[in-house]
C-alpha positions in Angstrom: -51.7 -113.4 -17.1 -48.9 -112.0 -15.4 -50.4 -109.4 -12.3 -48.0 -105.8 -12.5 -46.0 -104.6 -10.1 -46.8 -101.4 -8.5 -43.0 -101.0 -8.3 -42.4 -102.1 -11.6 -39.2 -99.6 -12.9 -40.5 -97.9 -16.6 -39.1 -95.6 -18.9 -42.1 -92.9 -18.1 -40.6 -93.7 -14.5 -37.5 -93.1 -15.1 -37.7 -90.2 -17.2 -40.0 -88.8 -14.0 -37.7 -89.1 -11.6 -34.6 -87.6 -13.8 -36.5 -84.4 -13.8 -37.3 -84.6 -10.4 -33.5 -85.1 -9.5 -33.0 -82.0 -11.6 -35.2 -79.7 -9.9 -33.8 -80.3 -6.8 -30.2 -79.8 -7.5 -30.8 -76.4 -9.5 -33.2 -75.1 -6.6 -30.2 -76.2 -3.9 -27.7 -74.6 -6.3 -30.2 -71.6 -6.4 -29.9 -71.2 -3.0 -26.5 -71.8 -2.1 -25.3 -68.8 -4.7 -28.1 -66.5 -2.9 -26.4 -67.5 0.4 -22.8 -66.7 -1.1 -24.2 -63.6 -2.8 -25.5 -62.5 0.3 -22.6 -62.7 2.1 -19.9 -61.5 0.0 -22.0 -58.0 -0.3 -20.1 -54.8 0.4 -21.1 -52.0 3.2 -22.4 -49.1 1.8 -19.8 -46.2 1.5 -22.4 -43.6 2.6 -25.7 -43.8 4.8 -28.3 -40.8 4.7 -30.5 -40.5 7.6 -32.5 -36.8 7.1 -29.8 -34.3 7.2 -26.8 -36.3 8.4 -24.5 -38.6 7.1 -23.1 -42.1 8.5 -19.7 -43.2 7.7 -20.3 -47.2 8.7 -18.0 -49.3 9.7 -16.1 -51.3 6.6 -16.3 -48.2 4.5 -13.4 -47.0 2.4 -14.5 -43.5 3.5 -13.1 -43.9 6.6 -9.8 -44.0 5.0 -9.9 -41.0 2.9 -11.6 -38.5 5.2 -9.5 -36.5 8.3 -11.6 -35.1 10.7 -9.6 -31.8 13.5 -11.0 -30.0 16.2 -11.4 -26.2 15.0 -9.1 -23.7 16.1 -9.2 -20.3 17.5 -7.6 -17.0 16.4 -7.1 -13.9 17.7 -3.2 -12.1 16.6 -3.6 -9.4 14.0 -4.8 -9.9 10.2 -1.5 -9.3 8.2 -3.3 -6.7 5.2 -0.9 -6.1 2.1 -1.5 -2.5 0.7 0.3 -0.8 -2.4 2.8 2.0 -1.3 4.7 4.3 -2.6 8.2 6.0 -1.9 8.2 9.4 -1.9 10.5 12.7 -0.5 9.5 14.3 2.5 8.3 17.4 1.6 9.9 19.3 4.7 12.9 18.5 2.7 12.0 19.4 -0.4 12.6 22.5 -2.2 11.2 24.1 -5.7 14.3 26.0 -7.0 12.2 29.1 -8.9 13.7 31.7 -11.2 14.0 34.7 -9.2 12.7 36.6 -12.4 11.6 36.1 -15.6 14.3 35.8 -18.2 16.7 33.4 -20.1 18.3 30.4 -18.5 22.2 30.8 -20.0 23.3 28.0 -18.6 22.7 24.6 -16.1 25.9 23.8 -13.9 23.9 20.3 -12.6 22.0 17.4 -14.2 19.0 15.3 -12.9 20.0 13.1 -9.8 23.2 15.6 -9.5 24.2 15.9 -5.3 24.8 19.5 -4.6 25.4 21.5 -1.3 23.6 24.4 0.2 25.2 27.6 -1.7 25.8 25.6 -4.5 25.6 27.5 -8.4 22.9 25.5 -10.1 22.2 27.9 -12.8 22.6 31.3 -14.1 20.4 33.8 -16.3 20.1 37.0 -17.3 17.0 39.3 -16.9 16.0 42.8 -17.9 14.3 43.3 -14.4 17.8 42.5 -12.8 19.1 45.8 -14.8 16.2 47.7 -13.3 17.0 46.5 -9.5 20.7 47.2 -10.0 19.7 50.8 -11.1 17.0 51.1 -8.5 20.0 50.2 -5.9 22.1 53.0 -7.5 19.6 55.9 -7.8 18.8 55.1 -4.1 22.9 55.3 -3.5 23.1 58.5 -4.8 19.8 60.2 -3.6 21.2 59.4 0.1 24.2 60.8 -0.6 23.0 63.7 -2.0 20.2 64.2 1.2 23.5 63.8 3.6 25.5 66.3 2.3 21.9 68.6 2.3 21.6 67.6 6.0 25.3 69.2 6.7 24.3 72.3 5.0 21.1 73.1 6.5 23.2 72.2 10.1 25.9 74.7 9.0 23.3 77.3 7.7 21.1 77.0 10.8 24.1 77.4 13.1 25.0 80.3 11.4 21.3 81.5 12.2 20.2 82.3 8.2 17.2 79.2 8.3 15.1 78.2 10.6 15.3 74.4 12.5 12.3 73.0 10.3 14.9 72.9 7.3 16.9 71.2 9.5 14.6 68.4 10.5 13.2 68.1 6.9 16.8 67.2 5.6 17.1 65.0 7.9 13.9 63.2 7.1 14.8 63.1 3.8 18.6 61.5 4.7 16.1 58.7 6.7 14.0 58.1 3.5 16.7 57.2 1.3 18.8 55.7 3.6 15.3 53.2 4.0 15.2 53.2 0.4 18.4 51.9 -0.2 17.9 49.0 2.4 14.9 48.0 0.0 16.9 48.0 -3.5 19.9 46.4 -1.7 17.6 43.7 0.2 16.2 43.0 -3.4 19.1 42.7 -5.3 20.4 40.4 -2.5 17.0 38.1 -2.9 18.1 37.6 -6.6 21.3 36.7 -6.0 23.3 39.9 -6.6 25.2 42.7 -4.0 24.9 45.3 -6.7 28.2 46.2 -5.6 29.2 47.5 -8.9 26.7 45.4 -11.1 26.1 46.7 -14.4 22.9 45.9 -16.3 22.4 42.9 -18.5 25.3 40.7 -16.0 24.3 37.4 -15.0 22.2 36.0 -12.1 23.4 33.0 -10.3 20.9 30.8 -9.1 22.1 29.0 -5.9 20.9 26.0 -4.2 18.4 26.6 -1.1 19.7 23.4 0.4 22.1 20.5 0.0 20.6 17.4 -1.3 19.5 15.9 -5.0 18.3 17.2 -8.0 15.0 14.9 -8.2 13.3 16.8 -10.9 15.0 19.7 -13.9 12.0 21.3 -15.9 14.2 23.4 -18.1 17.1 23.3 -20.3 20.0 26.4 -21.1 18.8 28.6 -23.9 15.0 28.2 -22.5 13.0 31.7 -21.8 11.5 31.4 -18.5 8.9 33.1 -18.5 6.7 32.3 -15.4 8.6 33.5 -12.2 6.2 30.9 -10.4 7.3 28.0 -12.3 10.1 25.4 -10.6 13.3 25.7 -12.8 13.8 22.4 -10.9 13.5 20.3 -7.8 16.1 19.7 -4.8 15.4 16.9 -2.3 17.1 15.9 0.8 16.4 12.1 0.6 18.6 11.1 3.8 15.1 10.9 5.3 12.1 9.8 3.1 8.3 8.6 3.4 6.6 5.5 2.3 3.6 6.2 1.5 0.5 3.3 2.3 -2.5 4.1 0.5 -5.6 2.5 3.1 -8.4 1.3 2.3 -11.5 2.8 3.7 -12.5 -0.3 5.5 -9.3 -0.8 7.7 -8.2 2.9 7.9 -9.8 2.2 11.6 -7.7 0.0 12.5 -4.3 1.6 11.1 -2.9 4.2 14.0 0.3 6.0 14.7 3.3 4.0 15.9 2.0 0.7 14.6 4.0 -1.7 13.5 5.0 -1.9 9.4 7.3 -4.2 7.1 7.7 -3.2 3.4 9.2 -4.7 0.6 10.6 -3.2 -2.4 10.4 -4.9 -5.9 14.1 -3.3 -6.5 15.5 -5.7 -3.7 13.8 -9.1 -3.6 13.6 -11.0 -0.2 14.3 -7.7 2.0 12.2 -6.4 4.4 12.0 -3.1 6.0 10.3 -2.4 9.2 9.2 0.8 10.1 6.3 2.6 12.2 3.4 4.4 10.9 4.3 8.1 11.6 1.0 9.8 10.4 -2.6 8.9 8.8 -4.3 11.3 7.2 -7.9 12.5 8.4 -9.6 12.3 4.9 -10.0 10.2 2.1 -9.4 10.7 -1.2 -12.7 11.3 -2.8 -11.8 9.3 -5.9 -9.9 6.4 -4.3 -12.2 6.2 -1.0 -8.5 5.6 0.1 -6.3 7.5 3.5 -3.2 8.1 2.9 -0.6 6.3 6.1 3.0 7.5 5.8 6.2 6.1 7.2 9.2 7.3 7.8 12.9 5.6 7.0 16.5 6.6 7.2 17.7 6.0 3.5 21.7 6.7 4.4 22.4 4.4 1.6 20.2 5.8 -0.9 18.2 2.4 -1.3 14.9 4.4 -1.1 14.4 6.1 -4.6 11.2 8.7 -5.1 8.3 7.2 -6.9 9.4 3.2 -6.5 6.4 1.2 -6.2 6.2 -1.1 -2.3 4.4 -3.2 -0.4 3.4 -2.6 3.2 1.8 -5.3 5.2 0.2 -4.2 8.0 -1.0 -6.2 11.1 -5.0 -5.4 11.8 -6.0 -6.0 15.1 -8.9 -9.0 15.0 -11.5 -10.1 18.0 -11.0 -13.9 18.7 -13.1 -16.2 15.7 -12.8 -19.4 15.0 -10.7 -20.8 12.0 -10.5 -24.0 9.6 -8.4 -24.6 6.8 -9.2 -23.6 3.4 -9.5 -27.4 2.4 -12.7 -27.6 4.9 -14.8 -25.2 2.8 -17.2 -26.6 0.1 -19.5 -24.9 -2.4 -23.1 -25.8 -2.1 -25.9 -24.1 -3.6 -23.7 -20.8 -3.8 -23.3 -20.8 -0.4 -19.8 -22.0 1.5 -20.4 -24.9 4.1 -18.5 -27.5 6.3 -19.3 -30.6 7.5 -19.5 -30.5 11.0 -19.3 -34.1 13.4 -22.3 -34.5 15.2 -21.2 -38.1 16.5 -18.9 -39.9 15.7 -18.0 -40.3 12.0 -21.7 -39.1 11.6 -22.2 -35.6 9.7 -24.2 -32.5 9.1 -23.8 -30.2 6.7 -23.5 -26.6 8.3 -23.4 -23.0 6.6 -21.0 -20.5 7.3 -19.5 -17.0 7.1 -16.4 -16.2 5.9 -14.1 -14.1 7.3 -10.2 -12.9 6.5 -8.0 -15.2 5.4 -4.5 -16.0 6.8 -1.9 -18.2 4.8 -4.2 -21.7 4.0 -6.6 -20.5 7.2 -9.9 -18.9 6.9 -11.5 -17.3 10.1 -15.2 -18.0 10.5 -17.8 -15.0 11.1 -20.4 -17.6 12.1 -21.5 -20.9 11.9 -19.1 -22.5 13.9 -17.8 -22.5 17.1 -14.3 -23.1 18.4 -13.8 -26.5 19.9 -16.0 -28.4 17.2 -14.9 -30.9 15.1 -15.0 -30.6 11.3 -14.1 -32.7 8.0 -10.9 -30.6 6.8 -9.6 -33.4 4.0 -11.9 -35.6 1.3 -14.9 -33.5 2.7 -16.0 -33.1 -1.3 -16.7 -36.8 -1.0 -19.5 -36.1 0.9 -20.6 -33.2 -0.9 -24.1 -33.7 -3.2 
């Protein structure tokens, strides 16, 4: 009988060592694609250490945020405030009826120029029959007291009366000679000599000034009743006001003499510049709102009463720092920047707003001028 070899090659054998061969190559493979795995892993974008946050090297971040140094500001806040163009009321004039009546007949139409002297109107009223007549009685009681003054003079000189009758026609010669100055003075108000005038003849209405009709209330054939009523308005507009209405909160800081440039919807991409002439002392109690007024020659007549302006005003400001707009994120309904503590290392920091200029925002606090702060892609970092 044959004795086995210990080394004797068997199926069992080889089917062993098959397996065997297999186990190694997978657990070499296994390790060689952990390796590769290992090694073809990215950087992370983003690294969170408490409150700040790491840009690392290798991270795409890098390329998509821009990091500036914040600025300082200190010229004046530009403020835009609704205006208004109005006539200057030194120059403006209510043309009233002289006395109640009927209006016969308009000689000018709304916008009309007209010079001082100027017919605008004419009427007819019964109490312009009574002043003609008042002038007349007091005509012809004066006459009548001077020729009584002679006689008592003659009378007296002749020795038949006694110098009191004298003296008492002559008082009476000084009280209608004051009486007629009256009814002439009057008739002269309302636009009549009463040279002649006859009761029931017209009354010219004549304007007080040379300028433009801005406003008629009143049409020919109307009764005008109320003497206190404007028959209509004349305005010298060679001069007018634009008028700023101011906010209480920067009434303060508007004074007169400063600085102004208005625009006009009527004439795009012109500006006026003018100085504040006057700022009222108190508010409108409705509006919480002082009214700032300036002044501008209007040769040309550009400046029309009631057109709607804008007036931008330059507010003084104390020195703050400023970012642009793009540097300001939401978080938690509060605003916030990210500030660089190192660098591209971040922190989240709250701050104040303050007025805004253009695409820059000034900073009440939380930031200091000189700092450096994420003003582009800073929303990537945002929670």
């Amino acid at each position: 009988m044959k004795k086995k070899s210990l080394y004797q090659i068997t199926p069992a054998r080889i089917f062993f060592g098959v397996l065997t061969c297999a186990a190694l190559c997978v657990d070499s493979f296994d390790n060689t694609a952990h390796a590769a795995t290992v090694a073809a892993a990215p950087a992370p974008m983003l690294v969170r250490q408490g409150n700040r946050l790491s840009v690392p090297d290798g991270s795409p971040l890098r390329d998509r945020l821009r990091v500036a140094t914040v600025g300082e500001q200190a010229s004046p806040h530009d403020v835009s405030l609704p205006a208004t163009v109005e006539a200057n009321p030194a120059s403006t004039v209510n043309v009233l009826p002289p006395l109640t009546g009927k209006l016969v007949e308009l000689k000018v139409r709304l916008g009309d120029t007209v010079k001082r002297g100027q017919v605008l109107a004419t009427m007819t009223s019964p109490d312009l029959a009574q002043a003609v007549s008042d002038a007349q009685k007091a005509r012809d009681a004066l006459d009548l007291a001077q020729h009584a003054l002679v006689r008592a003079r003659g009378v007296n000189e002749a020795g038949s009366n006694a110098t009191k009758d004298v003296e008492a026609a002559q008082s009476a010669v000084a009280q209608q000679t004051a009486e007629l100055r009256r009814s002439e003075t009057r008739l002269r108000s309302l636009g009549a000599d009463g040279s002649g005038a006859q009761a029931g003849q017209l009354l010219k209405i004549v304007a007080p000034m040379s300028g433009t009709v801005t406003a008629l209330n009143a049409g020919a054939g109307a009764n005008l009743n109320d003497a206190t009523a404007a028959l209509m308005t004349v305005a010298n507009l060679d001069s007018v006001w634009v008028t700023v209405n101011v906010p209480e909160n920067v009434v303060g800081a508007v004074a007169p003499g400063q600085n102004v440039t208005v625009t006009l919807a009527a004439y795009p991409g012109r500006r006026f510049t003018g100085k504040v002439g006057f700022v009222s002392s108190v508010l409108d109690a409705d509006t919480r709102r002082a009214k700032a007024r300036i002044v501008f020659a209007n040769p040309d007549g550009l400046f029309k009463p009631n057109m709607y302006a804008t007036a931008v005003l330059g507010v003084p400001q104390a020195a703050q720092p400023q970012v642009p707009a793009s540097a300001l994120l939401m978080n938690n309904d509060a605003v916030s920047v990210f500030v660089e503590a190192e660098p591209w290392t971040f922190v989240r920091r709250v701050v104040e707003l303050g007025r805004e200029d253009g695409d820059q925002v000034r900073i009440r606090s939380g930031l200091n001028a000189g700092e450096r702060v994420v003003v582009r892609g800073g929303v990537l970092l945002n929670d």
